[in-house]
C-alpha positions as CSV (number, residue, x, y, z in Angstrom):
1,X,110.5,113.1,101.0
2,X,112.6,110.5,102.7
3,X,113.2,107.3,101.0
4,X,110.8,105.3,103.1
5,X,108.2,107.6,102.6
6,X,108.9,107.4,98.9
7,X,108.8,103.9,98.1
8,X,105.6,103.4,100.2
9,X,104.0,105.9,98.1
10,X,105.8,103.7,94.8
11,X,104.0,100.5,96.1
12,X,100.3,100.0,94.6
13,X,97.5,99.3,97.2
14,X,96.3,95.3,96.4
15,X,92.5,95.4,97.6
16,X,92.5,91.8,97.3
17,X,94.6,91.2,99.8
18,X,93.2,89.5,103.0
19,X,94.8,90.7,106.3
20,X,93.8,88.4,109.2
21,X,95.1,88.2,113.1
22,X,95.9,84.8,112.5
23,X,98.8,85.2,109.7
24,X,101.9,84.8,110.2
25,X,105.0,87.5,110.4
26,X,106.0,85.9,107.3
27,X,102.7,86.2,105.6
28,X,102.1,89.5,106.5
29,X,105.5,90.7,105.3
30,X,104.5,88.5,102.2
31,X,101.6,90.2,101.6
32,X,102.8,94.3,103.2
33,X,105.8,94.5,101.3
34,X,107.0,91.3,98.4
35,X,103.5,91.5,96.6
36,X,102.8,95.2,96.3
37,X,106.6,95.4,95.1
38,X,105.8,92.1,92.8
39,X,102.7,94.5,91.2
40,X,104.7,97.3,91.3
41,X,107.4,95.9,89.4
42,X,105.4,93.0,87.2
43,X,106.3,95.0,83.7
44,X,110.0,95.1,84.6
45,X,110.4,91.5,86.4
46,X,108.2,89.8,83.2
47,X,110.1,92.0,80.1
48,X,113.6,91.3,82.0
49,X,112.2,87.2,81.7
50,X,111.4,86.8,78.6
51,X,114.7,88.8,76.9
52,X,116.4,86.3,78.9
53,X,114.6,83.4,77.5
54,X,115.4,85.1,74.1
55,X,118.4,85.7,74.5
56,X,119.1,81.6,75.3
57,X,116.7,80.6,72.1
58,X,116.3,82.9,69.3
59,X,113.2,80.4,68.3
60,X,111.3,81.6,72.0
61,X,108.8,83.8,70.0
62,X,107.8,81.1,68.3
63,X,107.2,78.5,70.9
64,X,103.8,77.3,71.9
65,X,102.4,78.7,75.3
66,X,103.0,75.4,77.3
67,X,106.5,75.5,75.9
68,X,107.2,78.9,76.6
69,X,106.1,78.5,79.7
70,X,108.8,75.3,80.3
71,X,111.6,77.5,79.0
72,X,110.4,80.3,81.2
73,X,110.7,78.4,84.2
74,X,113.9,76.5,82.9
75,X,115.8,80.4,82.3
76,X,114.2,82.4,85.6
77,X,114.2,78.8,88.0
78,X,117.6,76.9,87.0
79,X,119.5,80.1,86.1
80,X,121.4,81.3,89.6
81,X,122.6,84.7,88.1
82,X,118.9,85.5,86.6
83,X,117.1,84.5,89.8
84,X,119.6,86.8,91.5
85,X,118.8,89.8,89.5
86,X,115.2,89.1,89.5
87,X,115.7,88.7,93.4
88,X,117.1,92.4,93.3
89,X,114.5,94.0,91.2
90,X,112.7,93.3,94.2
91,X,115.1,94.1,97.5
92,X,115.7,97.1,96.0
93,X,112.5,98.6,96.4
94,X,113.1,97.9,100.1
95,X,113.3,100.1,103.3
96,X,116.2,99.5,105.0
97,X,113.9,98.2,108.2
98,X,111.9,96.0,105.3
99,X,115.6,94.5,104.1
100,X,116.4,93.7,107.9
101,X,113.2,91.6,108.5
102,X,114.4,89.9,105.2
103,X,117.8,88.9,106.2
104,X,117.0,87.1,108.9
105,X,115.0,84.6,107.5
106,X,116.3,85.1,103.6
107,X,116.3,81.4,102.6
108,X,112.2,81.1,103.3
109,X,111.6,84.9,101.6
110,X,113.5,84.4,98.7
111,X,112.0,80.9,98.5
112,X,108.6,82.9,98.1
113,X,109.7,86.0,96.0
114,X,111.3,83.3,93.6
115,X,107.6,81.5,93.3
116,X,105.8,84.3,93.3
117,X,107.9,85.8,90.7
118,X,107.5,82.4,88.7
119,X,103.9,82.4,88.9
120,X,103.2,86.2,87.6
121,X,105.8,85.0,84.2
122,X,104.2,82.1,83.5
123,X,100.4,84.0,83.7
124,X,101.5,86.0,81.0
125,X,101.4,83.3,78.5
């Protein structure tokens, strides 16, 4: 099996996901390829987070929910090298046609990966 081939098969199928003529490329590629990638790798992207956010305050465990979530988005949204990595836990489940579409409008993808990835953290707590 080809890479392609494999990391389609990697991706989990997201029923909820509505598919419409009038959606955008950006939406669809949102909702083809970042979100099944975002399920796929939820354990990895949310476990990376937190031991992050421990790492930076030994006390985290302890926090209340609403602070945890504040510190959350403090580390993953204020932190350039963690939003990086988290960034790459996601590219690299990519096709190389998949990364291309992605370069050339990076700055609005990322903007959404980076939300998206901020959202499924926070739900945790």
């Amino acid at each position: 099996m080809i890479r392609k081939e494999t990391i389609a098969a990697l991706r989990p199928d997201i029923p909820s996901i509505k598919r419409l003529e009038s959606m955008t490329d950006i939406e669809k590629f949102q909702n083809d390829v970042i979100r099944p990638i975002l399920k796929y790798q939820h354990d990895v992207i949310v476990g990376y987070a937190i031991s992050k956010a421990v790492d930076r305050n030994s006390k985290f465990p302890n926090l209340i929910a609403i602070e945890k979530e504040r510190y959350l988005d403090k580390v993953t949204l204020k932190d350039s090298k963690i939003k990086r990595e988290l960034n790459g836990m996601v590219l690299g489940l990519m096709t190389v046609e998949e990364m291309n579409k992605y370069l050339a409008i990076e700055s609005e993808y990322k903007r959404r990966i980076n939300t998206m990835i901020r959202e499924r953290i926070v739900s945790t707590f």
